[in-house]
Every structure is written in structure tokens, then in C-alpha cells.
N, C-alpha and C positions, 0 to 999 in steps of 0.2 A: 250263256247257252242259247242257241237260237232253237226257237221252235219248226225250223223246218227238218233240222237235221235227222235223218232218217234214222229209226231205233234208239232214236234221246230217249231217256228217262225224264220225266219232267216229274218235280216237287211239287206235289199238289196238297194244299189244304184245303181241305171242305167243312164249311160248318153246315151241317146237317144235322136237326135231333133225333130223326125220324131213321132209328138202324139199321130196319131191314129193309126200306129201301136205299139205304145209302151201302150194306152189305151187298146187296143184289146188281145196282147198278155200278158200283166198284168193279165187280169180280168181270162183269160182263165188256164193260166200256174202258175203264182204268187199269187194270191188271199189270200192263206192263211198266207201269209208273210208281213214283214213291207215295203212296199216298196214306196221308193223315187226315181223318176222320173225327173232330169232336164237337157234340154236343149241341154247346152253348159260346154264349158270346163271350163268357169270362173265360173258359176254358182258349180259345182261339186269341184272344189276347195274352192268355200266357205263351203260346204256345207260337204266334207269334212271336214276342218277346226274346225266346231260346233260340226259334231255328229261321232261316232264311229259305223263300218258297218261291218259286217261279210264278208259283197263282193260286191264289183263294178263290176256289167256288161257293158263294157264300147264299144262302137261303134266305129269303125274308123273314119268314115268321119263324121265329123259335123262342124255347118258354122262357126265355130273362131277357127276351125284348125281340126290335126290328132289325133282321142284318143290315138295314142300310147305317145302321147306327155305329158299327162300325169301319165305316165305309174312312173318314177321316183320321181314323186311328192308323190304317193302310197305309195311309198318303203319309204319314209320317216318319216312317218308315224307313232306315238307310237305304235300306237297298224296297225296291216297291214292287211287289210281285203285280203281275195282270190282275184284273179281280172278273170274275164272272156273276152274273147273277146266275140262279139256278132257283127251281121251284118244284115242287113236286105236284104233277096235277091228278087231278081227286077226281073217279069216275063214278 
């Protein structure tokens, strides 16, 4: 799937713990996309695991560790989705 293709759906997982800002910026930025939403770092490893995703937007801090942490599990990956970093910033 190329990401230029006009009105692609793109597979996106996000590990974000933080829900109503990952609720709010989904509905607004994401909407027209698949997107998968969990938690934590175990959860995203399962959930990698299952499904195949064109890109993880993945957060640094979250409560059962540092997203860069799974940063190598990605790369392992049959097929290896883009990875984004993403952060939420605190005003």
C-alpha cells in the first residue's frame, strides 16, 4: 500500500496509555484510517503479533516501560510497519 495514494486507509497502531488524548486526537487527525489504540507495551506486542500495520505511532513513556523499548521487537517483524515517535505535550 503506498502512502500516497489518495483516500488509502492506512493501519495504524498507536501505543498510547493516555485515552482521552488518544480518543480526541484519533477522531480529529485519524478518522479516516484503521486505527488501533492500546495501552501498553505488552498489549502492542500482542497485538502486533496477530495483525499486520502499515505504522506504529508509538509514545515514549508509558506505565510497563519506554516505547523505544520496543522499538527492536518492530524491526523483527515480517512484514515492518513505519514507526513514528509521538509524545503528548503537557502545557
Amino acid at each position: 500500500m503506498a502512502f500516497s495514494e489518495k483516500g488509502a486507509v492506512v493501519r495504524l497502531l498507536w501505543v498510547e496509555n493516555h485515552a482521552v488524548f488518544a480518543r480526541m486526537t484519533g477522531r480529529q487527525f485519524l478518522a479516516g484510517h484503521d486505527l488501533t489504540v492500546v495501552p501498553s507495551l505488552a498489549l502492542a506486542r500482542e497485538t502486533l503479533a496477530a495483525r499486520t500495520f502499515d505504522a506504529v505511532l508509538l509514545d515514549y513513556d508509558l506505565d510497563d516501560g519506554k516505547g523505544a523499548s520496543l522499538v527492536e521487537f518492530i524491526r523483527q517483524l515480517p512484514t515492518v510497519p513505519i514507526l513514528v515517535r509521538v509524545s503528548r505535550l503537557l502545557f
